[in-house]
C-alpha positions as CSV (number, residue, x, y, z in Angstrom):
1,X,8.1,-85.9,-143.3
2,X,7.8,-82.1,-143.0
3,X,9.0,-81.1,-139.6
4,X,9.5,-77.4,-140.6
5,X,9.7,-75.6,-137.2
6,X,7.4,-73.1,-135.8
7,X,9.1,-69.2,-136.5
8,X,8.6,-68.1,-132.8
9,X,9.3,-71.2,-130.8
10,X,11.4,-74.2,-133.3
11,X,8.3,-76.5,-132.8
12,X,6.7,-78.2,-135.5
13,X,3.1,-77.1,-135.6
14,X,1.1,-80.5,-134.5
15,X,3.7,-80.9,-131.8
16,X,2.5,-77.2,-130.6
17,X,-1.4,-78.0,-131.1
18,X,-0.6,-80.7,-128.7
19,X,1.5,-79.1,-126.3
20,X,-1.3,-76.1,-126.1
21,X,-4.0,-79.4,-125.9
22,X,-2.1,-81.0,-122.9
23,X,-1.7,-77.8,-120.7
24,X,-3.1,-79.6,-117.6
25,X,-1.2,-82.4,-118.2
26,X,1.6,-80.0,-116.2
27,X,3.5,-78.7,-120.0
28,X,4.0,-74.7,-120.0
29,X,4.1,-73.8,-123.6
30,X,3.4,-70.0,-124.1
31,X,4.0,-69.2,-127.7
32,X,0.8,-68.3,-129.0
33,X,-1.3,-70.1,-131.6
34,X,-0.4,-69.9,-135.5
35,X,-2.3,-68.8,-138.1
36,X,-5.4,-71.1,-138.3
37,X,-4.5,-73.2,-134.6
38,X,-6.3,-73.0,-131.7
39,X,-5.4,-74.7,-128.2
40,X,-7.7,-77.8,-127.8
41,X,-8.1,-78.4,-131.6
42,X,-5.7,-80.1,-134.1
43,X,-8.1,-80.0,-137.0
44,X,-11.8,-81.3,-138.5
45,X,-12.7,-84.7,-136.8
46,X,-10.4,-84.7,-134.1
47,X,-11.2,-86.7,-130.9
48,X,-11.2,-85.5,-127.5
49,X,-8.7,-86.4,-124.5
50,X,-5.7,-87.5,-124.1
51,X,-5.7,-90.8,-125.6
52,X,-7.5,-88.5,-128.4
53,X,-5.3,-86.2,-128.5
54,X,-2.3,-88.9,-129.2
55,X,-4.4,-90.1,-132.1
56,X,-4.6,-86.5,-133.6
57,X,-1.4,-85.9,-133.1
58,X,-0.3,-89.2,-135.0
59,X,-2.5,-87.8,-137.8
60,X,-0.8,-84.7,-137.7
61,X,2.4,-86.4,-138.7
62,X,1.1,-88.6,-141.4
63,X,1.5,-91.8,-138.5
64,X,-1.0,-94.9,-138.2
65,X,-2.6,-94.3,-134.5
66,X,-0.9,-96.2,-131.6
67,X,-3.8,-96.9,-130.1
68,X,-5.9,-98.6,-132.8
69,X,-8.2,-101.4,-131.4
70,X,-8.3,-99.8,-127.6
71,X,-11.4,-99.5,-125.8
72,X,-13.6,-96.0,-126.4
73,X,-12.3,-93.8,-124.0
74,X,-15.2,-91.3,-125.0
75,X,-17.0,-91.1,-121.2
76,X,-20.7,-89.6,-120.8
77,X,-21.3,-86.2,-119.5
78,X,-22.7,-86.4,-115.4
79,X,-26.3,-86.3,-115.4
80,X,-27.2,-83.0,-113.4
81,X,-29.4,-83.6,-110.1
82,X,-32.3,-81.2,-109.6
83,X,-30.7,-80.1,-106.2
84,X,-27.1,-78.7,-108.0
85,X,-25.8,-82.0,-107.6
86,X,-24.8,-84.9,-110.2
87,X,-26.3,-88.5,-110.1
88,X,-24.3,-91.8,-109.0
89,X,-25.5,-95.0,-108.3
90,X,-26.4,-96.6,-105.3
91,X,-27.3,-99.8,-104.3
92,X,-31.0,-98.4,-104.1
93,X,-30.9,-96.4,-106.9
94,X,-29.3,-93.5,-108.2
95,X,-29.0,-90.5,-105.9
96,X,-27.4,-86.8,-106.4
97,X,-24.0,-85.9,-105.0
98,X,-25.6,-83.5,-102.4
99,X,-27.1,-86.2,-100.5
100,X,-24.6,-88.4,-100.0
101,X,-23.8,-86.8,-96.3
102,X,-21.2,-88.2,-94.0
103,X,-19.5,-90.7,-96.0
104,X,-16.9,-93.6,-95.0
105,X,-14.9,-93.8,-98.2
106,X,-13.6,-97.4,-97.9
107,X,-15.6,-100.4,-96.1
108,X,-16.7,-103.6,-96.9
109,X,-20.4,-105.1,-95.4
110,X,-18.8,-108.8,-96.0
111,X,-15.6,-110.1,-97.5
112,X,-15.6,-114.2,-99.2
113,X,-14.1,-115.6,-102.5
114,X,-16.1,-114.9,-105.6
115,X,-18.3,-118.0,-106.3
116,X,-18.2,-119.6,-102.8
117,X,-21.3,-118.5,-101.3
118,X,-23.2,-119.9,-104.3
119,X,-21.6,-123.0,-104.6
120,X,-21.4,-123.9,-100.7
121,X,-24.5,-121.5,-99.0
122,X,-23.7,-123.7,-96.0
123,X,-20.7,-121.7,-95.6
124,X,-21.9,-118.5,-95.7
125,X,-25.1,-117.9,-93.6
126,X,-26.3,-114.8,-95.6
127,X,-29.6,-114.2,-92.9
128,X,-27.3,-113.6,-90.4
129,X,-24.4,-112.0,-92.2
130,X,-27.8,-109.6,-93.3
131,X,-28.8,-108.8,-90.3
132,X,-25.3,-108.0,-88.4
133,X,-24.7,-105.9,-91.4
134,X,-28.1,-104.3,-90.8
135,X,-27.0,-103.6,-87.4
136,X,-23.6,-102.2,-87.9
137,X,-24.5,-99.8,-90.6
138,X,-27.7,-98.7,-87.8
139,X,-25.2,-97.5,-85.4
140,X,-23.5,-95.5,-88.3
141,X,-26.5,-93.9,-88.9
142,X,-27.2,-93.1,-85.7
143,X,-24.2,-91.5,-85.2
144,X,-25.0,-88.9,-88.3
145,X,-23.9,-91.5,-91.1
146,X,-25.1,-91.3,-94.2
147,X,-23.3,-93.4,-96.8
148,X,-20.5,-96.0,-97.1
149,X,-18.4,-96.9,-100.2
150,X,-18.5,-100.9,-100.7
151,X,-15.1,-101.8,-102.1
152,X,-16.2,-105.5,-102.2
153,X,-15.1,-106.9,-105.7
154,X,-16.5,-109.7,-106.9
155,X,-13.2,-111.6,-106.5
156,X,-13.9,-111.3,-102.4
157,X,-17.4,-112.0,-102.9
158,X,-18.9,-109.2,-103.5
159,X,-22.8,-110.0,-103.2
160,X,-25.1,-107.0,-104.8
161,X,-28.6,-108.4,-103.5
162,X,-26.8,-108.5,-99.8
163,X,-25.6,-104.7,-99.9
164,X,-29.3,-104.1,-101.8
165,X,-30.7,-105.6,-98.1
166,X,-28.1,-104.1,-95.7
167,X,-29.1,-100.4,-97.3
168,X,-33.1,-100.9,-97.4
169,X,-32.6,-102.2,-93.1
170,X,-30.4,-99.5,-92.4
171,X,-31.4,-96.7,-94.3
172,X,-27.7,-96.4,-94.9
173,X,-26.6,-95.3,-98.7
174,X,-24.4,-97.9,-99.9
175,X,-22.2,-97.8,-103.5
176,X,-20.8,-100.7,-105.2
177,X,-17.8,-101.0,-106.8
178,X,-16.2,-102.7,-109.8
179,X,-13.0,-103.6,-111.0
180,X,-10.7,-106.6,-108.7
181,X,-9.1,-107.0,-105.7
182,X,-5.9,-108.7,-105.6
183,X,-7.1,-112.3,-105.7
184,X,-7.2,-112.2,-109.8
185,X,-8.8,-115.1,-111.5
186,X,-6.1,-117.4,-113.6
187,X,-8.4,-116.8,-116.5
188,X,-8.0,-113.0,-116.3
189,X,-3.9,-112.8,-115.5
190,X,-3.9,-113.8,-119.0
191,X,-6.6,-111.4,-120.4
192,X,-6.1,-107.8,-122.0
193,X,-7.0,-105.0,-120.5
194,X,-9.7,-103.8,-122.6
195,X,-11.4,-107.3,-122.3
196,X,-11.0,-106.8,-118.3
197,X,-12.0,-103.0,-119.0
198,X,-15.6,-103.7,-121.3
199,X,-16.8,-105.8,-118.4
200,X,-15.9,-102.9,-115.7
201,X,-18.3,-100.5,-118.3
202,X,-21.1,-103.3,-118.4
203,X,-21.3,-103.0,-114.3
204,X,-21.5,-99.3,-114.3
205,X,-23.5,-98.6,-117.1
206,X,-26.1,-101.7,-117.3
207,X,-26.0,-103.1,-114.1
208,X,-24.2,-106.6,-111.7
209,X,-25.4,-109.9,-112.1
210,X,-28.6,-108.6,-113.9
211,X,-30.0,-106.9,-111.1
212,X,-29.6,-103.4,-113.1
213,X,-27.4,-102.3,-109.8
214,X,-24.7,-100.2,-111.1
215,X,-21.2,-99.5,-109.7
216,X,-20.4,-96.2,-108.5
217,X,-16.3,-96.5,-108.9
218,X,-13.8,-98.8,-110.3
219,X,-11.5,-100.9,-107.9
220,X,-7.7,-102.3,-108.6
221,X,-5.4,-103.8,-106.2
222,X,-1.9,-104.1,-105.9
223,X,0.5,-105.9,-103.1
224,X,2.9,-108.3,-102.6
225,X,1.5,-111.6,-104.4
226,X,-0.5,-112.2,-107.3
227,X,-0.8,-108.4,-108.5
228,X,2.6,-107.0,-107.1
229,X,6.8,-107.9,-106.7
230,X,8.1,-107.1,-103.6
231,X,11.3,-104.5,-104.8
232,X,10.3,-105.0,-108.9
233,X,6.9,-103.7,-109.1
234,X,3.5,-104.4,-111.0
235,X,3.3,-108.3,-112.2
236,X,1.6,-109.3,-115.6
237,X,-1.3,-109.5,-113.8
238,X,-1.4,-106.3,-111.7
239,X,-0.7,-104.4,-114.9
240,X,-3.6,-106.0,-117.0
241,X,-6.0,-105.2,-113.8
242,X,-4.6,-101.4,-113.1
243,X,-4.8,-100.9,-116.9
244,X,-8.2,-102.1,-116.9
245,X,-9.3,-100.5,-114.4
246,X,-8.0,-97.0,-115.7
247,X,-9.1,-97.7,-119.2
248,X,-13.1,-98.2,-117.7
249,X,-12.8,-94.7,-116.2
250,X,-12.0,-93.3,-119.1
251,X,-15.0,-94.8,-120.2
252,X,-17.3,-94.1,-117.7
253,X,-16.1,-90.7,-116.2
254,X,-16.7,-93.0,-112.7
255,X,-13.6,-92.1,-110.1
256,X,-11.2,-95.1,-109.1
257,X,-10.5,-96.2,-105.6
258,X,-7.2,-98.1,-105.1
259,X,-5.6,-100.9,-102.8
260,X,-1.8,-100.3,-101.5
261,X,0.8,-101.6,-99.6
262,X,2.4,-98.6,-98.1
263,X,5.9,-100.1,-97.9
264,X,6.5,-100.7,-101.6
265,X,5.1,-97.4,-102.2
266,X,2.3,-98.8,-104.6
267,X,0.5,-95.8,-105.1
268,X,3.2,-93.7,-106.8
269,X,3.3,-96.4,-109.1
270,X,-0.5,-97.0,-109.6
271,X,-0.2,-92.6,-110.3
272,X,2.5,-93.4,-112.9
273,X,0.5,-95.4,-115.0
274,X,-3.1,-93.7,-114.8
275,X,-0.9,-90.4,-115.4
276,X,-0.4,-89.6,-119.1
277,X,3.3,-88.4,-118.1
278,X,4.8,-85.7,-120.6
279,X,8.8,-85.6,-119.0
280,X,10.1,-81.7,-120.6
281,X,13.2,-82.8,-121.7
282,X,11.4,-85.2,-124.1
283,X,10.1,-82.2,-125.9
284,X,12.3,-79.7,-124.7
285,X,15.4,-80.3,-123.4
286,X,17.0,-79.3,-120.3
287,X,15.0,-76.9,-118.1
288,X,17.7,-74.1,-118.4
289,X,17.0,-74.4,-122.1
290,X,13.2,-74.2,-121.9
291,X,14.0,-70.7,-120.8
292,X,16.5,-69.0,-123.4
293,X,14.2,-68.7,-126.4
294,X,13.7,-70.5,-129.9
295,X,14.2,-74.2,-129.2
296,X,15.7,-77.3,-132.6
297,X,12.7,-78.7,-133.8
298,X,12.4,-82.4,-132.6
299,X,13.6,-85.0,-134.5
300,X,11.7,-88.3,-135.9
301,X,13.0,-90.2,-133.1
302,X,11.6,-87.7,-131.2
303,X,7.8,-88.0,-133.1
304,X,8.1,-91.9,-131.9
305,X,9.2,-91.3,-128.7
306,X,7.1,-89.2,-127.2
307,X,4.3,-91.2,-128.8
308,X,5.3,-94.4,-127.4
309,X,5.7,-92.7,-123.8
310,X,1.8,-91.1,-124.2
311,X,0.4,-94.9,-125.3
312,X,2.6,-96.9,-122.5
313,X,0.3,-94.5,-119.7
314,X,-3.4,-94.1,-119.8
315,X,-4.4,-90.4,-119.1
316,X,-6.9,-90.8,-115.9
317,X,-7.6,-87.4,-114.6
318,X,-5.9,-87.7,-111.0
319,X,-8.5,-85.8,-109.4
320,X,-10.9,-88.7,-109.9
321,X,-8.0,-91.4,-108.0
322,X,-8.5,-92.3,-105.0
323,X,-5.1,-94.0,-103.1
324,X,-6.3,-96.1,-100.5
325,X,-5.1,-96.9,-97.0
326,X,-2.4,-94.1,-97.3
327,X,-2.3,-93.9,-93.4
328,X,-1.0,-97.4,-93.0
329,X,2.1,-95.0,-93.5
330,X,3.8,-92.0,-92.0
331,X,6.3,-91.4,-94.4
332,X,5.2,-88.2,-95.5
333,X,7.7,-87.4,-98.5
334,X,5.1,-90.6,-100.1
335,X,2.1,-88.8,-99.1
336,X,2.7,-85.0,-100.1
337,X,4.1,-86.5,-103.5
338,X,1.1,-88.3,-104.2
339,X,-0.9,-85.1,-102.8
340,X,1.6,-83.2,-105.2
341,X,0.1,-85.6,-108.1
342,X,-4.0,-84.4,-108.1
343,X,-5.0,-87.9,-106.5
344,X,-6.9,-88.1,-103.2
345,X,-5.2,-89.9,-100.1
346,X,-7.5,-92.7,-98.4
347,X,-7.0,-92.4,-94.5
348,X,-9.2,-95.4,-94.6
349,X,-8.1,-97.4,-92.1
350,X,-8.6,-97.1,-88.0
351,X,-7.4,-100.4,-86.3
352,X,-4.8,-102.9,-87.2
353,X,-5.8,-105.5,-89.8
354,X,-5.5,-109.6,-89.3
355,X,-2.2,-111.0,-89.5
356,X,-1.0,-106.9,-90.2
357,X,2.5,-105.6,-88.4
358,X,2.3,-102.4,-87.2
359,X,4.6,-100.0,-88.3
360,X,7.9,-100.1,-86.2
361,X,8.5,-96.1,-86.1
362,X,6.0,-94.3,-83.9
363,X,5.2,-90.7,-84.3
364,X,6.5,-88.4,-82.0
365,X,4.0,-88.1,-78.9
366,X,1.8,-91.0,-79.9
367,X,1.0,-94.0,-77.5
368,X,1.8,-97.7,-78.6
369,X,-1.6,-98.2,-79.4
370,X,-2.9,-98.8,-83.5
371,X,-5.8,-96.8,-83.6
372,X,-4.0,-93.6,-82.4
373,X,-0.5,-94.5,-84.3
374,X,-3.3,-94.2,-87.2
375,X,-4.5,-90.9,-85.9
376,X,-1.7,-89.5,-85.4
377,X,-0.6,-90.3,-89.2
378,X,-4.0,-88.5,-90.2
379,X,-3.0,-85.4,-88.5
380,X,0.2,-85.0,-90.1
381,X,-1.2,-85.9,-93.4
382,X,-4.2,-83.0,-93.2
383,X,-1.4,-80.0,-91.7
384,X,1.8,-80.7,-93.6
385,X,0.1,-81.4,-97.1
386,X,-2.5,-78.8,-96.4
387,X,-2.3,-77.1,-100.0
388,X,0.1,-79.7,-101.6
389,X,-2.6,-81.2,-103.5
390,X,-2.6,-80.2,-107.2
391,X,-6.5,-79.6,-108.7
């Protein structure tokens, strides 16, 4: 294999292509293109992000792509609005982004188990469950409410034609999600991603349970249990549903919302994998080296390296992840390093949930109660990592 460096920076050519290709992906690289490169382009044919740019890249070197067989990751372009906005799905139909309003980012109408409230409609009295939903959503709306984000999976029962009703009473905009919760079905622990993954796509793009409803944003959950290790991490299962979940937005363009459990630090890890992560040393060494001029060309070990490192993470643009119920926490070296990350922090929750302990620190000059423990958490979050987000 010819791994003839560059003159002005010791780089092979198709591992400078990519370097000038993944610039956002946090990698400085400032020698200038060679004769017949350009940044973003490795050559006729070539595909387009990052999971793209690790199949060009294998090309490049004369190697079979790692990620044969995977799932398109080509998503469609946003459909402009006529108001400046783009269009997303609602529950009534698709609406622009400049209408959504006052938005709660994280609610649920009704919470079951997937399946139960067809097989045993004794149990679940969907009239009533209607109308309190109708209700509820009413007094949103009153107070200046405009929409809510449904993270009801279908493994908690999500029920489209309920959320269709609870929008049309209450005049209240209402998107659906896909994706799972944390209660993942035996069947699927021992699916593949991309299986998990094509039916994500078939919700957003065609529609749930053949109403032609789409989802608006992909849902994965991770804590203690079926999906997560307390002190090891993700589970066989939780990786098939995270990976599933990131491999649909890369497929749809539609942002994720996630589930966490503050105390295992979840979303750091949920980042870690949607993140196509490019350490410097892999490609360049030490940092004090990165800064003294022509750099050895990389090695074949190297080439296989850095190619398995770009295949084990799936390259979700961070500023479509959403970590959810961030201020269950008030550790804030876990919420500015998220921040620090691109992703958006879910202060989602206001009281304490069932069967929930409440945090043992307090923040200074808060009062014993949940709901301003919470508050309190929120206002640290918005003035210490005020600017620590990364766009």
């Amino acid at each position: 294999m010819d791994l003839a460096p560059c003159d002005c920076c010791g780089l092979h050519p198709a591992f400078k292509t990519f370097l000038l290709d993944l610039n956002e992906c946090g990698v400085a690289h400032d020698c200038p293109p060679s004769a017949g490169e350009t940044a973003g382009s490795t050559g006729s044919g070539d595909a387009e992000g990052p999971q793209g740019r690790i199949t060009n890249l294998a090309r490049q070197l004369g190697l079979p792509s790692p990620l044969a067989g995977r799932l398109s990751t080509v998503a469609p372009a946003p459909v402009a609005a006529g108001d400046g906005g783009v269009q997303i799905s609602t529950v009534t139909g698709p609406i622009s982004t400049a209408a959504l309003g006052h938005t709660l980012s994280h609610e649920h109408v009704a919470i079951t188990a997937g399946g139960l409230a067809h097989m045993y409609p004794e149990y679940w009295p969907r009239d009533e469950i209607v109308k309190e939903g109708i209700a509820a959503l009413s007094k949103f709306a009153a107070a200046g409410g405009n929409t809510i984000v449904d993270c009801t999976t279908f493994d908690i029962g999500r029920d489209i034609k309920l959320l269709a009703d609870v929008s049309a009473g209450s005049g209240v905009q209402i998107i659906a999600t896909t994706g799972c919760w944390c209660d993942v079905p035996r069947a699927w622990q021992a699916s593949s991603p991309d299986a998990l993954a094509a039916l994500y796509v078939r919700e957003a793009t065609e529609g749930i349970e053949g109403t032609g409803i789409k989802a608006g944003i992909i849902k994965c959950a991770h804590e203690t249990g079926i999906t997560w290790e307390a002190g090891v991490g993700f589970t066989p299962a939780g990786q098939v549903t995270l990976r599933a979940c990131a491999r649909a937005q890369l497929a749809t363009g539609l942002p994720v919302t996630t589930h966490t459990e503050v105390a295992e630090r979840v979303g750091l890890a949920q980042i870690d994998v949607f993140e196509v992560l490019l350490p410097p040393h892999i490609m360049f060494g030490p940092p004090q080296l990165r800064k003294r001029g022509p750099i050895s060309p990389p090695s074949l070990n190297d080439v296989f390296r850095l190619i398995r490192l770009l295949v084990q993470e799936e390259g979700v643009p961070l500023n479509r992840v959403y970590i959810g119920h961030c201020n269950d926490s008030d550790d804030m070296d876990y919420l500015t390093a998220m921040l620090e990350r691109g992703v958006w922090l879910g202060l989602d929750r206001t009281t304490a949930q069932s069967g929930q302990v409440r945090p043992p620190r307090l923040l200074s000059g808060c009062a014993n109660v949940d709901q301003e423990w919470r508050l309190c958490s929120r206002a640290r979050v918005m003035t210490r990592g005020a600017g620590a987000r990364r766009e």
